[in-house]
C-alpha positions, 0 to 999 in steps of 0.5 A, a space after each residue: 500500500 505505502 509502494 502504491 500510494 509513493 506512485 499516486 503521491 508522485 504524480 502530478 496533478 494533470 496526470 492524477 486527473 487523467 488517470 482517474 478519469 481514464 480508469 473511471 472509462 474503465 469502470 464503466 465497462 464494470 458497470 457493464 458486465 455487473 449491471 447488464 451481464 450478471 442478471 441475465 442468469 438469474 432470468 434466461 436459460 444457462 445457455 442463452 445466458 451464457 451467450 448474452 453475458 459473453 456478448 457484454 463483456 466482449 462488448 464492455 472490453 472493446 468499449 474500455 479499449 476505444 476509451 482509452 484510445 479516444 482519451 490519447 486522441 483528445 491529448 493529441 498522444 495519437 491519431 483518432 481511432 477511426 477504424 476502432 471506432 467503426 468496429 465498436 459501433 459495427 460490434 455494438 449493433 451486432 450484439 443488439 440485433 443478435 440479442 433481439 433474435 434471442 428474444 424472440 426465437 430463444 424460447 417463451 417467457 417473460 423473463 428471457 424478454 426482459 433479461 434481452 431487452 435489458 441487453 439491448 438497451 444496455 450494449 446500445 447505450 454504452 455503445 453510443 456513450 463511448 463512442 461520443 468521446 471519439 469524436 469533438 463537435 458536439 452537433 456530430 456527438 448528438 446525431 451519433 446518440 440520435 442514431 443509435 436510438 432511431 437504430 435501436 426503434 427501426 431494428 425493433 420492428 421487424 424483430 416482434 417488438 411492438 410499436 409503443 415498447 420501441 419507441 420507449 426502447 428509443 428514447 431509453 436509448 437517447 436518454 441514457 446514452 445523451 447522459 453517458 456521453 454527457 458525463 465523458 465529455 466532461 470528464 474530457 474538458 475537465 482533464 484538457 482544462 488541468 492540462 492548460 492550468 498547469 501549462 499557465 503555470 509553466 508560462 509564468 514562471 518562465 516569464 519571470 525568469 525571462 523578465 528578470 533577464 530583460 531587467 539585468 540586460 537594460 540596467 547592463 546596458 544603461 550602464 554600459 552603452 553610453 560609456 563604451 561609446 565614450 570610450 570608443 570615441 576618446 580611442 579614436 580620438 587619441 589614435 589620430 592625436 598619436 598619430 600627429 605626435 600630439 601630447 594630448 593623445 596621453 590625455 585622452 588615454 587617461 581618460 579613457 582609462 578612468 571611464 573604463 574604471 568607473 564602468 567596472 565600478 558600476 557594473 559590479 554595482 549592477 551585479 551586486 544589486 542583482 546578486 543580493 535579495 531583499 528579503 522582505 520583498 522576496 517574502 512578499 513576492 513569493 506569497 503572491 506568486 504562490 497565491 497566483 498559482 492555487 497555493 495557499 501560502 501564509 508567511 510569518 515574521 518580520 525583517 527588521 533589524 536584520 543585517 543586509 548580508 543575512 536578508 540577501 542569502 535568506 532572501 536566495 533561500 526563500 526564492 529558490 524554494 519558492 521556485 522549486 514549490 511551483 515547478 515539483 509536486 503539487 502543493 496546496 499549502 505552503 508555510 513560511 516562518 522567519 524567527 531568531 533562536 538561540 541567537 541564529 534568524 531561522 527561515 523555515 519553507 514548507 509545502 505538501 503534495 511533494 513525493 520525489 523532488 527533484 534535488 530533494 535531501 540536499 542532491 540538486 544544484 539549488 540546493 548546493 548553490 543555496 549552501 554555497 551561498 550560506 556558507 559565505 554568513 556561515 549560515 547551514 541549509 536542511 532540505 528534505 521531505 517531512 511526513 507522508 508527503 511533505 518537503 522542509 526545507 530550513 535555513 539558519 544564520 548566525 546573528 553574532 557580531 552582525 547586529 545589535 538590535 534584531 526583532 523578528 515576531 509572528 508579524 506577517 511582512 
């Protein structure tokens, strides 16, 4: 049981909805066999019975196959089954007038009529469910259903059925095959809706590594763009004043050596404010993000007082795993604390829906980059999963020799 939940925990959350919705296509071909083909001994004769009941599992199995088929084709995993889909609805009307046969030449006896007629109606119905699902208008899904129920009331008549009873079998038939495609389809959208939330999700996060990309690259190039050009000027400059042996060439070398130095300043700059993070704004940040992703994220604590240096690597912590939170398992809460203990700041992240993560127990290059970056405050980093299916992860920094005043409470940033 603990192997087979480990497998149901580890999936994602599209793939826990289409395996539920592929089994729940199979249940319905047990639906099948109990509801129609186990009652058809206790109401007809053993070999009569016996062949109904092997029509309706060989008819439930070819609709749990064409199913599941028809699911992939929705996914774009395949082509659409056409040729199956024809030999469902070939076999499906088979089955139905062979049952109609039996009815009327199997032997006398209202129960062997009624368990035929349950038959007919049965194999017809599903027939027609399942194969809705193999097709996307949903004009061309009600004509299918509305053929199978004019079918179901034409093939009666000549077969001994009276008019009245076929007509009812007919909108049995629509009605309940209406209602079985009705629910498969759904069932389908609900499934392509999942698929495109989490795609949605994918999106924004790369967006935002992409938009933070764009930032670096337009303050690299405010700062660079108009000093290179300047530089680039001053060199031709002081070229041709070499070239005309003019001490002014040295002049203009010097000073395109101290735009050189100020542009390295100022570049180290950009790179420092990049390299370091707000804690306080990260911890903000991540509870949006989260918030905007279905997760419900509450963060407790307060920055104040908190030395620069240990706001910047908790503030790489809290971005990290708030990365790692949206893009592994699939979390519906999300814990974040920030509290001094026993003179260190503590930050701890903790989310559910996790089984296997990627770099969990301290193995991933975010999580190494995280320590590395620790290990400059002398700080120690803990990432592991905790309960049945939970991940911690908890950074920890000295606060000795880096602050006098430090109070961090319960007070949501």
């Amino acid at each position: 049981m603990s192997g087979a939940g480990g497998w149901w925990r580890a999936k994602t959350t599209p793939a826990k909805v289409e395996t539920y919705t592929r089994w729940s296509f199979h249940f319905f071909a047990v639906i099948e066999v109990t509801a129609i083909g186990l009652p058809v001994f206790g109401e007809a004769g053993a070999t009569l019975s016996g062949w109904m009941t092997a029509m309706v599992v060989v008819h439930a199995m070819l609709c749990a196959l064409t199913a599941s088929r028809a699911l992939d084709w929705t996914r774009g995993r395949r082509e659409q089954p056409v040729r199956l889909l024809w030999a469902l609805g070939a076999a499906t009307y088979v089955f139905a007038v062979t049952t109609l046969v039996l009815r009327r030449y199997g032997g006398p006896g209202d129960d062997m009529r009624s368990a035929a007629a349950t038959v007919f109606v049965g194999i017809l119905t599903f027939g027609a469910g399942t194969m809705a699902l193999g097709v996307r208008d949903q004009r061309r899904a009600v004509a299918l259903i509305a053929g199978f129920a004019f079918g179901a009331g034409v093939v009666s008549f000549p077969l001994g059925v009276r008019g009245i009873t076929a007509l009812v079998t007919a909108g049995v038939v629509f009605t309940a095959g209406g209602f079985l495609a009705a629910t498969s389809a759904f069932s389908v959208w609900l499934l392509n809706a999942v698929y495109e939330l989490d795609e949605a999700r994918e999106t924004r996060a790369r967006l935002a590594v992409a938009e933070e990309r764009l930032r670096f690259g337009r303050d690299l190039h405010d700062v660079l763009g108009r000093n290179l050009a300047v530089i680039a000027l001053k060199s031709e400059l002081a070229v041709q004043l070499a070239r005309r042996e003019r001490p002014e060439a040295v002049e203009q070398m010097i000073e395109v050596q101290r735009i050189a130095q100020e542009s390295q300043k100022e570049v180290r700059a950009v790179v420092r404010g990049y390299r370091n993070a707000d804690l306080a704004a990260e911890l903000a940040g991540a509870q949006g993000v989260l918030a905007a992703a279905g997760i419900d994220c509450t963060v407790t604590g307060d920055t104040a007082g908190l030395p620069a240096e240990v706001q910047s690597a908790l503030g790489w912590v809290v971005r990290e795993a708030t990365t790692n939170v949206l893009r592994h398992g699939d979390a519906g809460q999300c814990t974040v604390g920030l509290q001094v203990l026993d003179g260190r700041v503590v930050l701890t992240v903790e989310n559910d829906g996790v089984a296997v993560r990627a770099g969990g127990g301290g193995g991933g290059s975010g999580i190494a980059g995280l320590r590395e970056r620790l290990a400059v405050v002398e700080g120690t980093l803990e990432a592991g999963p905790v309960g049945a299916d939970g991940f911690r992860v908890v950074a920890s920094v000295p606060l000795a020799g880096r602050t006098a005043d430090v109070n961090v409470s319960g007070v949501t940033p």
